[in-house]
Backbone of each chain as ProteinMPNN parsed JSONL, in Angstrom:
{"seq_chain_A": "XXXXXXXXXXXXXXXXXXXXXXXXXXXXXXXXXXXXXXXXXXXXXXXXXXXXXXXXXXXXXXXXXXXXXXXXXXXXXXXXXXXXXXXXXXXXXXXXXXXXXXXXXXXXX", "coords_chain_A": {"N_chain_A": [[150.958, 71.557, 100.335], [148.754, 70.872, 102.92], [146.507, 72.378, 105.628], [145.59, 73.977, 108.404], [144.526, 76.352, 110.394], [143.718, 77.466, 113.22], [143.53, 80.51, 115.271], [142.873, 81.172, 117.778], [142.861, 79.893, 121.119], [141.43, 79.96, 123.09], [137.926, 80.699, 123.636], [135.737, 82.525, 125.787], [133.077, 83.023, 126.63], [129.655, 84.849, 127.716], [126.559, 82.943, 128.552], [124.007, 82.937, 125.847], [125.095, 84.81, 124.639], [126.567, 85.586, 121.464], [128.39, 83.387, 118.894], [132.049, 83.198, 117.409], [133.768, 80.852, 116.174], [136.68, 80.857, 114.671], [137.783, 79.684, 111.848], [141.024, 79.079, 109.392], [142.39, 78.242, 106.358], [144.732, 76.399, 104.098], [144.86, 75.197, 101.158], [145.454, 73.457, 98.026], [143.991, 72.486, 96.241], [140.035, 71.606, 95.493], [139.067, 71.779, 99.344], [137.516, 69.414, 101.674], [135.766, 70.425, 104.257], [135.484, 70.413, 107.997], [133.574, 70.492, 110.774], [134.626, 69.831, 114.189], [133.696, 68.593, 117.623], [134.855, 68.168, 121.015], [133.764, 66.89, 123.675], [134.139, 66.986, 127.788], [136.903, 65.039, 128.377], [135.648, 63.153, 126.26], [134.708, 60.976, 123.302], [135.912, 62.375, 120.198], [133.152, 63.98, 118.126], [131.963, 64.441, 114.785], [130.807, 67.734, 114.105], [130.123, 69.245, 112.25], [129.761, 69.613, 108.574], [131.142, 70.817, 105.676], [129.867, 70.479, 103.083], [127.271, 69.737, 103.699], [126.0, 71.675, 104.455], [123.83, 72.22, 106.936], [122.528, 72.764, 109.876], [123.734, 72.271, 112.991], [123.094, 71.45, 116.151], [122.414, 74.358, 116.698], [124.727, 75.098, 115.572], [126.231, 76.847, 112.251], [128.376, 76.831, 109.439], [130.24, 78.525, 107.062], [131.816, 77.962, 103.949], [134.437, 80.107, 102.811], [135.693, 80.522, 100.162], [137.273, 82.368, 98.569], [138.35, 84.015, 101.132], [139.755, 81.695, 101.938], [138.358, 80.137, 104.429], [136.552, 79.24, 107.227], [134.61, 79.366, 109.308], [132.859, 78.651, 112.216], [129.538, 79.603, 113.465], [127.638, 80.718, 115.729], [124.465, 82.072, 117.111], [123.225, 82.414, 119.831], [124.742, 81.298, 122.625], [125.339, 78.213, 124.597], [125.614, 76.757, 127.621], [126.106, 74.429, 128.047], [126.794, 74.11, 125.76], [129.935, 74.12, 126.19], [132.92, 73.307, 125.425], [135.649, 71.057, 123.142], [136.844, 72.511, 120.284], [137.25, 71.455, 116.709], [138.729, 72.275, 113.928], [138.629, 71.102, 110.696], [140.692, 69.317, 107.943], [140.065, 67.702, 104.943], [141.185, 66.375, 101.798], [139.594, 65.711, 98.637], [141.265, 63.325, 97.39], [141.653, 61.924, 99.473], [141.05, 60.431, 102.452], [141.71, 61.394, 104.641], [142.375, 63.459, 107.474], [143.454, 66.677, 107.91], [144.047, 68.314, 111.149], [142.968, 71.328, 112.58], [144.619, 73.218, 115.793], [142.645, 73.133, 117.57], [140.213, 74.957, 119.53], [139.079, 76.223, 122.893], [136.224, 76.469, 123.851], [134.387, 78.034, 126.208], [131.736, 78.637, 128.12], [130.201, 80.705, 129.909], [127.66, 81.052, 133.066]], "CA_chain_A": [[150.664, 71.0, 101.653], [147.382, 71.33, 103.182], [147.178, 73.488, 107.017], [144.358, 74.368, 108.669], [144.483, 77.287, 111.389], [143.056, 78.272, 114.247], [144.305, 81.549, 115.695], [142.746, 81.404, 119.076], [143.251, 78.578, 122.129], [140.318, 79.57, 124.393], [136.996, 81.62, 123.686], [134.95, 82.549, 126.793], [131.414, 83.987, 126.636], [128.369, 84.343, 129.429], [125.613, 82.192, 127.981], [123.29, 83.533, 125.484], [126.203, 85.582, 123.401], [126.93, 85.164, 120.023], [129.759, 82.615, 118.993], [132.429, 82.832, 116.474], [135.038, 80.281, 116.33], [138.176, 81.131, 113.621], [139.166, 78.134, 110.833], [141.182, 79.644, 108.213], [142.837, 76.647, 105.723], [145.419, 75.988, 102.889], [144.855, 73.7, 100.442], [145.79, 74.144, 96.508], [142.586, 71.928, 95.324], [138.997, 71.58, 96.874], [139.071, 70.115, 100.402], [136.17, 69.203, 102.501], [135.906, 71.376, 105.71], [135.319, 69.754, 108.952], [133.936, 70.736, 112.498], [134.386, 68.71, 115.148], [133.129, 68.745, 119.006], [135.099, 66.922, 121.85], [133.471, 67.106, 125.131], [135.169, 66.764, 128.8], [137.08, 63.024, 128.477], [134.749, 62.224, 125.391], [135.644, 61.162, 121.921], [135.455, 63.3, 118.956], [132.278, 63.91, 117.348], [131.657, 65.486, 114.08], [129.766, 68.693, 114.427], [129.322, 69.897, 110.568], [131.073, 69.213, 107.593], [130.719, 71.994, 104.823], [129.07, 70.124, 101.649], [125.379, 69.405, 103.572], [125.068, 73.065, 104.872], [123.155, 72.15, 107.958], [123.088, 73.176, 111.594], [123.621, 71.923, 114.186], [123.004, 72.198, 117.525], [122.142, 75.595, 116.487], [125.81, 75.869, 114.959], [126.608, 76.822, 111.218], [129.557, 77.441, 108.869], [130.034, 78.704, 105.713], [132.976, 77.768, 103.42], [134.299, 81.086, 101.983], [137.113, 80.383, 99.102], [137.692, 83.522, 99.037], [139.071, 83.857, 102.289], [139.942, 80.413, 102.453], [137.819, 80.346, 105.897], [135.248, 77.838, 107.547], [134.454, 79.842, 111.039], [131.71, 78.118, 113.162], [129.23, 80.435, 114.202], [126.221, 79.913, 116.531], [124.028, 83.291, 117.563], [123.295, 81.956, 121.161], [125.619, 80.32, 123.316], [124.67, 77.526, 126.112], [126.187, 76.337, 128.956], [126.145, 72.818, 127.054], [128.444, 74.306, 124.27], [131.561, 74.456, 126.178], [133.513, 72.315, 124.715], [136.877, 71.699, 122.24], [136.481, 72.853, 118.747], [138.773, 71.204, 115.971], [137.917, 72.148, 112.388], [139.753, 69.556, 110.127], [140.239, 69.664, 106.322], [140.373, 66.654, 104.178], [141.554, 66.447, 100.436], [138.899, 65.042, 97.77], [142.103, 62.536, 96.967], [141.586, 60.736, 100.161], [139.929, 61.245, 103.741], [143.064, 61.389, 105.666], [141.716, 65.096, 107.784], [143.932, 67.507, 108.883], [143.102, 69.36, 112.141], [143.819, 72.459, 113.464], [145.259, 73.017, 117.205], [141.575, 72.707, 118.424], [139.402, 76.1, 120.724], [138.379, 75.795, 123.957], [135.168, 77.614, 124.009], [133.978, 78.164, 127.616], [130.289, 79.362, 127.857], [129.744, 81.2, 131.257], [126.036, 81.076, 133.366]], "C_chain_A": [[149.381, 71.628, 102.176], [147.246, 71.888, 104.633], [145.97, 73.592, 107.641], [144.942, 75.566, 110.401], [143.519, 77.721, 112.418], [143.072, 78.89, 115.377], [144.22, 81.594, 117.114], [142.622, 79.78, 119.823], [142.129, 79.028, 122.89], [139.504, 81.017, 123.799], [136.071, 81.695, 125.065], [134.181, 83.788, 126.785], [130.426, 83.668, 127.589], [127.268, 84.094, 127.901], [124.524, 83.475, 127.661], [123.928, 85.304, 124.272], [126.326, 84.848, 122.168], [128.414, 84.318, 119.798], [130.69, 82.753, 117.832], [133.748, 82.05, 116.542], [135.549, 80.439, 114.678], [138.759, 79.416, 112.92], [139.538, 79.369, 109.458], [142.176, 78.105, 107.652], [143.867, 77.296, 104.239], [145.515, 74.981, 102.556], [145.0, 74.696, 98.512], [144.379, 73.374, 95.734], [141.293, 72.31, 95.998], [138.808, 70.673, 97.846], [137.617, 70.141, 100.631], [136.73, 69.485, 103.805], [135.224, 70.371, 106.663], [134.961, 70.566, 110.464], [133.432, 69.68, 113.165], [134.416, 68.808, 116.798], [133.545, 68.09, 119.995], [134.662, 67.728, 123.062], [133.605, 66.515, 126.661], [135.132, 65.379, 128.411], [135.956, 62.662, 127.628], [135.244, 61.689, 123.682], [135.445, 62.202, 121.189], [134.397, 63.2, 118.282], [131.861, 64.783, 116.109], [130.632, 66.345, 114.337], [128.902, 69.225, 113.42], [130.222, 69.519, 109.55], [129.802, 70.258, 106.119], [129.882, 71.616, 103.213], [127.563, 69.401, 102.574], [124.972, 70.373, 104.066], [123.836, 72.982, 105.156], [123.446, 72.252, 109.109], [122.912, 72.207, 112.158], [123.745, 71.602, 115.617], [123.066, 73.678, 117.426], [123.72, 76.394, 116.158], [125.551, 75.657, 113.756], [128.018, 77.21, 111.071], [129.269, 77.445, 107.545], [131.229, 78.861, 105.017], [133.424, 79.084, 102.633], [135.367, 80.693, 101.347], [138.061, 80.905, 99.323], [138.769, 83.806, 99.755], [139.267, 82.847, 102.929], [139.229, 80.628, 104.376], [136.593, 79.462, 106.148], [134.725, 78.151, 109.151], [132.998, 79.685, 110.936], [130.938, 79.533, 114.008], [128.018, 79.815, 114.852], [125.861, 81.358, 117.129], [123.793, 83.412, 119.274], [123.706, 81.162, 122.137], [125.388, 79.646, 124.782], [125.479, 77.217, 126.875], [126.974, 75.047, 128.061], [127.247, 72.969, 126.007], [129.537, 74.45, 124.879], [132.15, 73.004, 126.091], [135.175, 72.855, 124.094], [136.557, 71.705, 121.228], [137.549, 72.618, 117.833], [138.041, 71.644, 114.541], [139.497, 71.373, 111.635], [139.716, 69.761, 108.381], [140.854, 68.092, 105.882], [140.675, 67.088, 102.83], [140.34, 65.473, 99.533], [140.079, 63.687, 97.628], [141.647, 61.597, 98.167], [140.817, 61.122, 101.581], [140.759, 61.316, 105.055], [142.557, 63.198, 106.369], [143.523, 65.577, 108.681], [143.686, 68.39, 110.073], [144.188, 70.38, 112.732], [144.429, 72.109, 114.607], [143.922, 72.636, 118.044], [141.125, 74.453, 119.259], [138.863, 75.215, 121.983], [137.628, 77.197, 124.175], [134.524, 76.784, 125.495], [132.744, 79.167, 127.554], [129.869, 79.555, 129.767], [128.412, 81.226, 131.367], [126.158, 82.833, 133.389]], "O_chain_A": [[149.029, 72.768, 101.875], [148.411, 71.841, 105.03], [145.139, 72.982, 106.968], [145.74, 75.182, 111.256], [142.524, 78.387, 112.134], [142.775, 78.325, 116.43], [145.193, 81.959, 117.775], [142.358, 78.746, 119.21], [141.782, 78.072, 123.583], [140.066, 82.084, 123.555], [135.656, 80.575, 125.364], [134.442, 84.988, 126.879], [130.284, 82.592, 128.17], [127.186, 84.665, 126.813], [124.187, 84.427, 128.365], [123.438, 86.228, 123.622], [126.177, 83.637, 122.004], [129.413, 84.595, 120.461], [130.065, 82.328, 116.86], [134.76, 82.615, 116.956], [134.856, 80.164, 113.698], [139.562, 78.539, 113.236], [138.805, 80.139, 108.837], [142.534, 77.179, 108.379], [143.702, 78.335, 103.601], [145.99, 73.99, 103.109], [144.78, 75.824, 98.07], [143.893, 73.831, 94.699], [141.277, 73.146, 96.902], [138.544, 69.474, 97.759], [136.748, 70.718, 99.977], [137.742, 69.034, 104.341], [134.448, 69.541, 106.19], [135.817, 71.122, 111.151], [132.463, 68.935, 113.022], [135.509, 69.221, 117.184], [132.771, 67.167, 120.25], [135.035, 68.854, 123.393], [133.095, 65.399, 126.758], [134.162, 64.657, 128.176], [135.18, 61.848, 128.127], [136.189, 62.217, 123.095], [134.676, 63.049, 121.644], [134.435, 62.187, 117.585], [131.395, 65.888, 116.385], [129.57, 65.894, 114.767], [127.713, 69.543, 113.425], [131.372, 69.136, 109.766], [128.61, 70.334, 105.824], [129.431, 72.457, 102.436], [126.88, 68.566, 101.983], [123.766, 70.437, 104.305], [122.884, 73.315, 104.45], [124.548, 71.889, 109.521], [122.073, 71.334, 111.936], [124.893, 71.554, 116.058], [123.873, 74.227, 118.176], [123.999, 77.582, 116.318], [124.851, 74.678, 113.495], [128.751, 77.693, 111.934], [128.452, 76.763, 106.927], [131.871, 79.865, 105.328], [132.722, 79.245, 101.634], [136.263, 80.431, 102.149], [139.139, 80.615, 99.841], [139.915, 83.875, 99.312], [139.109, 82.749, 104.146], [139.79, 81.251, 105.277], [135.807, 79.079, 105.281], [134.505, 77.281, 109.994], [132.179, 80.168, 110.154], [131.47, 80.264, 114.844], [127.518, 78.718, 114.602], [126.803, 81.951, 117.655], [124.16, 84.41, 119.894], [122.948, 80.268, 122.513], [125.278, 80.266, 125.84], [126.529, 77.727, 126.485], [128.116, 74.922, 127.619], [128.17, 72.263, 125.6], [130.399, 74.978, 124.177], [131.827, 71.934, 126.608], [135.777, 73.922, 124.214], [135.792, 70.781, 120.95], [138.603, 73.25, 117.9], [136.9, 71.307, 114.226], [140.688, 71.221, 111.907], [138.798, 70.29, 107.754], [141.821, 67.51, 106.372], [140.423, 68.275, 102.619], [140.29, 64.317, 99.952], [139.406, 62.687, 97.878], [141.258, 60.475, 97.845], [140.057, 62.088, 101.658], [140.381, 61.286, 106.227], [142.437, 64.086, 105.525], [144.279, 65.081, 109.517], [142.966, 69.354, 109.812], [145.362, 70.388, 113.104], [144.833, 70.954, 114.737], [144.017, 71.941, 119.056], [142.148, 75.088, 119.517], [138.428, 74.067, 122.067], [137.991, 78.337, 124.465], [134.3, 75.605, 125.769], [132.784, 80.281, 127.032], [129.407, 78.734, 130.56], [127.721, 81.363, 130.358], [125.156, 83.519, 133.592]]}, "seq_chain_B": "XXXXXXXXXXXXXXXXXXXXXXXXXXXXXXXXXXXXXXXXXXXXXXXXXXXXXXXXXXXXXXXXXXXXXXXXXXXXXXXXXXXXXXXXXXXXXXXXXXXXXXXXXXXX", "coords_chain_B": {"N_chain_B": [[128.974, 45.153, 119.491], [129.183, 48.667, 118.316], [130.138, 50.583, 116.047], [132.882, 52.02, 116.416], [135.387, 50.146, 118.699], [138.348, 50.968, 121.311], [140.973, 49.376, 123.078], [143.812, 49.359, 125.739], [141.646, 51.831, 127.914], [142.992, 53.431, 129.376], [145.994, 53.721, 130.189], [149.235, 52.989, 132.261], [152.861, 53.037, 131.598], [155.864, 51.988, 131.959], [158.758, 53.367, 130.653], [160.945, 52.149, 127.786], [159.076, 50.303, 127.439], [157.092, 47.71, 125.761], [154.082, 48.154, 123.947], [151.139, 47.754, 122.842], [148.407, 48.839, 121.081], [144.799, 48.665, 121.054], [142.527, 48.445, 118.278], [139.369, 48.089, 117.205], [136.556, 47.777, 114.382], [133.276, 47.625, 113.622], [131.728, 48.45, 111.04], [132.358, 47.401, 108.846], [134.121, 48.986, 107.246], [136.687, 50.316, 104.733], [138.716, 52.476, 105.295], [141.267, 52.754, 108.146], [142.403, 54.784, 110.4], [145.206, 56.102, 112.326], [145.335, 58.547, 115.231], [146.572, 60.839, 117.04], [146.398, 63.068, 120.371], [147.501, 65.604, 121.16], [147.358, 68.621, 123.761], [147.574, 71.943, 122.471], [148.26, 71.028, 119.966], [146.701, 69.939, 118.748], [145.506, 67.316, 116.741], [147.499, 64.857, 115.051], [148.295, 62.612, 112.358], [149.346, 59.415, 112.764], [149.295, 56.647, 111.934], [148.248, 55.133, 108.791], [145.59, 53.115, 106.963], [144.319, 52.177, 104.324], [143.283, 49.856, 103.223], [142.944, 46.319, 104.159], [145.249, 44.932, 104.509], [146.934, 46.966, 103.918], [149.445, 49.571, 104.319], [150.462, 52.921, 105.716], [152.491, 55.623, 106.392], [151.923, 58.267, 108.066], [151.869, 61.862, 109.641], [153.041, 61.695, 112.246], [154.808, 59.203, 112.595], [157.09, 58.242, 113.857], [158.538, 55.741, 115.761], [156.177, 53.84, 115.98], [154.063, 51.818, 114.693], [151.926, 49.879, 112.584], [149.407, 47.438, 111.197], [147.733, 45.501, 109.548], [145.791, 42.871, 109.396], [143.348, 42.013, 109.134], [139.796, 43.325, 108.498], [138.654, 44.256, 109.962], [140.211, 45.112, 111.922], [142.75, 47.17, 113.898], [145.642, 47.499, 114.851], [147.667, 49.641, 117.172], [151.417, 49.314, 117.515], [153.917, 50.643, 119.69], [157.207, 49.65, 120.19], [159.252, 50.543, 121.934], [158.427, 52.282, 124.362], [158.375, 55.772, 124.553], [158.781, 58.954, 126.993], [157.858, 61.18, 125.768], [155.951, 60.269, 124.581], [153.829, 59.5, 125.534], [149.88, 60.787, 125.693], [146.624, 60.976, 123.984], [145.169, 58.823, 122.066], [143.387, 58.191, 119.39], [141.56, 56.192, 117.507], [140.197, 56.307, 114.12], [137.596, 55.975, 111.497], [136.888, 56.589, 108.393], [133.651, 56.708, 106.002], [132.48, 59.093, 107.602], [134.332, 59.815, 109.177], [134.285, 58.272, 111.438], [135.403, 58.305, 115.533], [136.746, 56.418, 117.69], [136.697, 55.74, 121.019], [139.099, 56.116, 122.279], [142.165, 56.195, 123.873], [143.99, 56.779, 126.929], [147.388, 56.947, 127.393], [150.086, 56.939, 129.644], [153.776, 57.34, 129.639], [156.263, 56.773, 131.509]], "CA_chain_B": [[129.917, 46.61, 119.154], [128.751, 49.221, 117.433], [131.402, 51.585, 115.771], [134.359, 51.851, 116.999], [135.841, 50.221, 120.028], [139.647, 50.927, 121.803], [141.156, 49.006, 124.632], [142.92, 49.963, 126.503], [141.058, 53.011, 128.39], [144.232, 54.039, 129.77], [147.866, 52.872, 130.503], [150.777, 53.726, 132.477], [153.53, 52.092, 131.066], [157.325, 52.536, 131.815], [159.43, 53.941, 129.346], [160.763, 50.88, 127.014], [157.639, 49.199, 127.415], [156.161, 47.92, 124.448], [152.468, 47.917, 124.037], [149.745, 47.506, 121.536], [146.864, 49.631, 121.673], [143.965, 48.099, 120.068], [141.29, 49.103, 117.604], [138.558, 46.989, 116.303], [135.398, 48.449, 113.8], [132.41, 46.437, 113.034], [131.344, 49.044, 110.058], [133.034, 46.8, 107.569], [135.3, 50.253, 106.501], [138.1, 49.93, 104.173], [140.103, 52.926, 105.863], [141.227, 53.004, 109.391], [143.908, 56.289, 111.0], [145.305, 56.265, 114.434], [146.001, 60.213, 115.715], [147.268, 61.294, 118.742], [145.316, 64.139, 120.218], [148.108, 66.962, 122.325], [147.031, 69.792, 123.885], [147.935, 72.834, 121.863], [148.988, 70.715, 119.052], [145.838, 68.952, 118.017], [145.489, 65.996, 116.092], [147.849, 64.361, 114.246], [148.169, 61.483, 112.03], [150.064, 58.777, 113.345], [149.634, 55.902, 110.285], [146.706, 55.039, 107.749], [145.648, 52.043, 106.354], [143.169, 52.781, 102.988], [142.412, 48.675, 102.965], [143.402, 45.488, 104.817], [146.395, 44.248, 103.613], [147.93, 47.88, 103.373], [149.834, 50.742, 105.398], [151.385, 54.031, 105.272], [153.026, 56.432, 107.541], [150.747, 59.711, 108.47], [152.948, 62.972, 109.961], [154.437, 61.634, 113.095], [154.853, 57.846, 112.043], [158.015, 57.253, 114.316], [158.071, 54.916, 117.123], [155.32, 53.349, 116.343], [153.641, 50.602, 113.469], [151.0, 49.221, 112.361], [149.374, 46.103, 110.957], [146.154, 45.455, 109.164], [145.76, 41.957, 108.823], [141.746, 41.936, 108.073], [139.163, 44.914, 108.048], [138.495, 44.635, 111.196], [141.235, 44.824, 113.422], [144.282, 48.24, 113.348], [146.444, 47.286, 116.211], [149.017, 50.023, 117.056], [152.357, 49.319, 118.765], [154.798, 51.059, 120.63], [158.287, 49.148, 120.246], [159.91, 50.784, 122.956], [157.787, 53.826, 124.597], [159.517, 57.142, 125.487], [157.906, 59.844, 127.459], [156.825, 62.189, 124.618], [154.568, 59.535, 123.115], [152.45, 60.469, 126.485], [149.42, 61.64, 124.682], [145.399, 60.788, 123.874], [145.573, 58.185, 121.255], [142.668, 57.522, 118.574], [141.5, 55.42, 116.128], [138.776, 56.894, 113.567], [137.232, 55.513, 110.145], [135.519, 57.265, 107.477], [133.569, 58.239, 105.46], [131.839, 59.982, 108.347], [135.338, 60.285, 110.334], [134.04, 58.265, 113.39], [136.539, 58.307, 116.314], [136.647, 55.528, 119.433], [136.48, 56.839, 122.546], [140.163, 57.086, 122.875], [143.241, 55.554, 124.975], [144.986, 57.53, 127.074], [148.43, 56.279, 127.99], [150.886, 57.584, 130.267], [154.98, 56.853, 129.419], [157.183, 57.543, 132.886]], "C_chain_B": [[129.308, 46.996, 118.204], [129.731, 50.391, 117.127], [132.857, 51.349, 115.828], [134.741, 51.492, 118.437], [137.494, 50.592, 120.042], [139.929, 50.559, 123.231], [142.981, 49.433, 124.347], [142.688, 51.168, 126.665], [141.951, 53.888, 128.504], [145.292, 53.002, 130.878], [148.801, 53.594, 131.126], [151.859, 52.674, 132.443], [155.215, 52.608, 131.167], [157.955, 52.67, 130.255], [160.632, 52.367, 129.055], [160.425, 49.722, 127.158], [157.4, 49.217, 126.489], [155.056, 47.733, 124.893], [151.905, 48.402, 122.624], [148.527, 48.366, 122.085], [145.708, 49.475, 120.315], [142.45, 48.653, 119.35], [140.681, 47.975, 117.108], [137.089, 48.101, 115.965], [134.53, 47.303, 113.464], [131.484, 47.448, 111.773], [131.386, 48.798, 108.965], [133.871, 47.946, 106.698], [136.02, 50.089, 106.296], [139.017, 50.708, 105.042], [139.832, 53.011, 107.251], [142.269, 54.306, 109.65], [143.715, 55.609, 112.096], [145.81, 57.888, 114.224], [145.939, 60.13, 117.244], [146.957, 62.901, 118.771], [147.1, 65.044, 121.978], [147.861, 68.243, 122.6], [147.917, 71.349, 123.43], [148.609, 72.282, 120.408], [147.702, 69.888, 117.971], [145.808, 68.023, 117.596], [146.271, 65.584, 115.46], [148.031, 62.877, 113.82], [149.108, 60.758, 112.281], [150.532, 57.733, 111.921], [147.958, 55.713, 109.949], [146.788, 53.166, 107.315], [143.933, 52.221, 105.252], [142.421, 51.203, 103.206], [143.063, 47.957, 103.757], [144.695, 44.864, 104.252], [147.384, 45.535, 103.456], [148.112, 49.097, 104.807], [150.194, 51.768, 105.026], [151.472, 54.867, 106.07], [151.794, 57.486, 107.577], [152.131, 60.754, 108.83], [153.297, 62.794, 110.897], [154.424, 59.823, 113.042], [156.638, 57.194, 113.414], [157.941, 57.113, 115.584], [157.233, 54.177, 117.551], [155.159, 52.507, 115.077], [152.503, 50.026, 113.538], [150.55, 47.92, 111.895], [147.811, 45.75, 110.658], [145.944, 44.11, 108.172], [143.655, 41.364, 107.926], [141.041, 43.418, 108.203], [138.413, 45.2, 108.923], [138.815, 45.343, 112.462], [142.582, 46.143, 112.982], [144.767, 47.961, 114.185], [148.012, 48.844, 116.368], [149.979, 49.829, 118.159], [153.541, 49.885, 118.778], [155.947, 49.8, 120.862], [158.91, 49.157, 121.387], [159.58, 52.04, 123.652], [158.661, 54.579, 125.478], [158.172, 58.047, 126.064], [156.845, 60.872, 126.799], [155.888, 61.239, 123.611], [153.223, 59.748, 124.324], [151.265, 61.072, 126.072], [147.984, 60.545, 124.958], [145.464, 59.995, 122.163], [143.91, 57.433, 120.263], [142.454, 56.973, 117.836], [140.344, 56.133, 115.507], [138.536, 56.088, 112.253], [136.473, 56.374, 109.483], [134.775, 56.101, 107.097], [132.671, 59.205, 106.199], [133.035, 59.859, 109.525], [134.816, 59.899, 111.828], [134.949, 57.717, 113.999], [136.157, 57.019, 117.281], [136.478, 55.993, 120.173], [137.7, 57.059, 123.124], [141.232, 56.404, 123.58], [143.837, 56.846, 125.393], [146.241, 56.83, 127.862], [149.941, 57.651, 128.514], [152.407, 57.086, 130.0], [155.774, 57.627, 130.663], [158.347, 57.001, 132.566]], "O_chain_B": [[128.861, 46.277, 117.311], [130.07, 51.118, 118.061], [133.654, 50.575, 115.298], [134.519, 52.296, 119.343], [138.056, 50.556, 118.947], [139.456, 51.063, 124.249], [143.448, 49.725, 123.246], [143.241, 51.937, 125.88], [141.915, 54.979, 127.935], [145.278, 52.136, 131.754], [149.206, 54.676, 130.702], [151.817, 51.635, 133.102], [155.659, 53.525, 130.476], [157.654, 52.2, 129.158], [161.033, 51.676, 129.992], [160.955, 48.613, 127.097], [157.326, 50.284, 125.88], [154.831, 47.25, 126.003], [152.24, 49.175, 121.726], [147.962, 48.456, 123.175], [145.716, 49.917, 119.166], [141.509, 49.169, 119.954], [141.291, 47.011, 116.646], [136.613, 48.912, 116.76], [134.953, 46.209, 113.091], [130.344, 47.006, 111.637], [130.837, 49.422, 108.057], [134.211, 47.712, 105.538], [136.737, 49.625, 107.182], [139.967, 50.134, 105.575], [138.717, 53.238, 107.721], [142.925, 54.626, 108.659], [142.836, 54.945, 112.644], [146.49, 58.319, 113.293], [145.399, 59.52, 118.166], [147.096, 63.735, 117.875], [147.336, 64.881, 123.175], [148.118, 69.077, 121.731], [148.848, 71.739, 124.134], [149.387, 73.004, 119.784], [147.818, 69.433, 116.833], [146.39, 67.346, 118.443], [145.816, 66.019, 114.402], [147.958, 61.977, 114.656], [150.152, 61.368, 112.047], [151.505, 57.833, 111.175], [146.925, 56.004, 110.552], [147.699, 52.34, 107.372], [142.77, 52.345, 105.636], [141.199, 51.161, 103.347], [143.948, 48.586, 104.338], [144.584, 44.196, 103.224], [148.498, 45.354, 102.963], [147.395, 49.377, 105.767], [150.357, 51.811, 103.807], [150.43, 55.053, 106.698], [150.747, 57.241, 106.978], [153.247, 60.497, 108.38], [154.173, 63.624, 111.139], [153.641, 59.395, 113.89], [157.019, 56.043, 113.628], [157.497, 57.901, 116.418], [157.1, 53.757, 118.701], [156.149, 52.469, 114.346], [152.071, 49.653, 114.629], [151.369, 47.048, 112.184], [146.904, 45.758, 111.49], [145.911, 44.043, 106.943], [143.143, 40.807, 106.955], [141.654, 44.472, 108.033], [137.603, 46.127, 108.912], [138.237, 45.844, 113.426], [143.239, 46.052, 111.945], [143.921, 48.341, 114.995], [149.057, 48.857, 115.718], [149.731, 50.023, 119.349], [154.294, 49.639, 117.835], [155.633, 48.952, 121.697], [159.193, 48.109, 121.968], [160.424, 52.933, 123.576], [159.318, 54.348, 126.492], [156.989, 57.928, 125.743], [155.696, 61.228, 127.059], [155.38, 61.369, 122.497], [152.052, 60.044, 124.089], [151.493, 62.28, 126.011], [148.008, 59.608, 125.756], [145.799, 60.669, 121.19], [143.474, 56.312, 120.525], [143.329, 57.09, 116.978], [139.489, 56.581, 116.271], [139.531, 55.434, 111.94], [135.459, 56.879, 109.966], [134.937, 54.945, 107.491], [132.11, 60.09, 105.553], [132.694, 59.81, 110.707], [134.807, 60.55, 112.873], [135.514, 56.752, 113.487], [134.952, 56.856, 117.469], [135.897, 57.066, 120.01], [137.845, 57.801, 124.095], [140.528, 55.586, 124.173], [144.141, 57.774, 124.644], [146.027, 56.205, 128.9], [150.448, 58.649, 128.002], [152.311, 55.881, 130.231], [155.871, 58.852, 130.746], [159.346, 57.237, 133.246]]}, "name": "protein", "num_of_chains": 2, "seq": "XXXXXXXXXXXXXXXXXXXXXXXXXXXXXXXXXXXXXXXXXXXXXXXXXXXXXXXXXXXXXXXXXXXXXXXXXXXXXXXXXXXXXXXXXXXXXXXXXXXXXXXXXXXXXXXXXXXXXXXXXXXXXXXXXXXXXXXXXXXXXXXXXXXXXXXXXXXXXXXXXXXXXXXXXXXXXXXXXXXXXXXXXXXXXXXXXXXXXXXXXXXXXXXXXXXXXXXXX"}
């Protein structure tokens, strides 16, 4: 069965802090990692997805095996970034995503 | 239309009300999901449909159904709505996982 985790429900930082949001995942094959960005009453928008290792909006992630782990980081945090944070895992078999519980990162002036 | 639309916006609907809550894509995408978005619980999959003509449950599949008569159109409905189906209700398509903008429906 495939899982995806994410330990914390609310991050809050004063703008211009460093960000790390927490995905840790179980899966027995290779999935495809997922972050995704919903902002107040908006839909879901993908944010990154771990096979084109590119930023954006000045977020990255980096898939570690390893430590089965996919945590969103971003070095400077805006006002603009508060938001909900879902990271999601899909299965190569199909594109059905699992998502975590979701962060609510809160970025103080 | 471009993407994904969902009507409607939002519903309050007595409890065994049925209702349909409608998706339409103009992306021409074989697969459609519906998930239901609860706070502290995140996303889950409601049902799937890989092509037109086909279905299959997702992880909370009851109380609800689907119906994918072309490759356009996912309709989901609510038989008889109870209170705990209360919730933020999407439709998305790959293969870039794009979402609608969402229903939210209320069950009293």
């Amino acid at each position: 069965a495939q899982r995806v985790t994410q330990p914390e429900k609310l991050l809050s930082v004063f703008k211009g802090a460093p960000v790390e949001l927490k995905c840790n995942y179980s899966y027995s094959g290779s999935p495809e990692l997922f972050w995704y960005v919903q902002y107040s009453r908006q839909r879901l928008q993908l944010l990154l997805r771990h096979i084109s290792r590119e930023s954006i909006k000045g977020f990255t992630a980096d898939l570690n095996k390893g430590e089965t782990s996919f945590h969103l980081k971003k070095p400077f945090a805006q006002e603009e970034d508060s938001a909900m944070y879902y990271c999601a895992l899909a299965s190569r078999a199909n594109s059905k995503l699992t998502f975590g519980k979701g962060i609510t990162l809160s970025v103080r002036p | 239309i471009a993407g994904i639309t969902q009507a409607p916006t939002s519903q309050i609907l007595a409890a065994g009300r049925r209702m349909t809550l409608r998706c339409t894509q103009d992306m021409r995408h074989n697969a459609m999901y519906w998930y239901r978005q609860d706070l502290g619980l995140g996303l889950r999959l409601i049902h799937y449909s890989n092509t037109a003509g086909t279905t299959g449950k997702g992880e909370v599949p009851d109380g609800y159904s689907v119906s994918r008569a072309n490759t356009d159109d996912f309709p989901l409905t609510l038989a008889s709505a109870v209170p705990s189906q209360t919730s933020v209700y999407f439709c998305a398509s790959p293969p870039e996982q794009y979402f609608g903008p969402g229903t939210r429906l209320t069950v009293t």
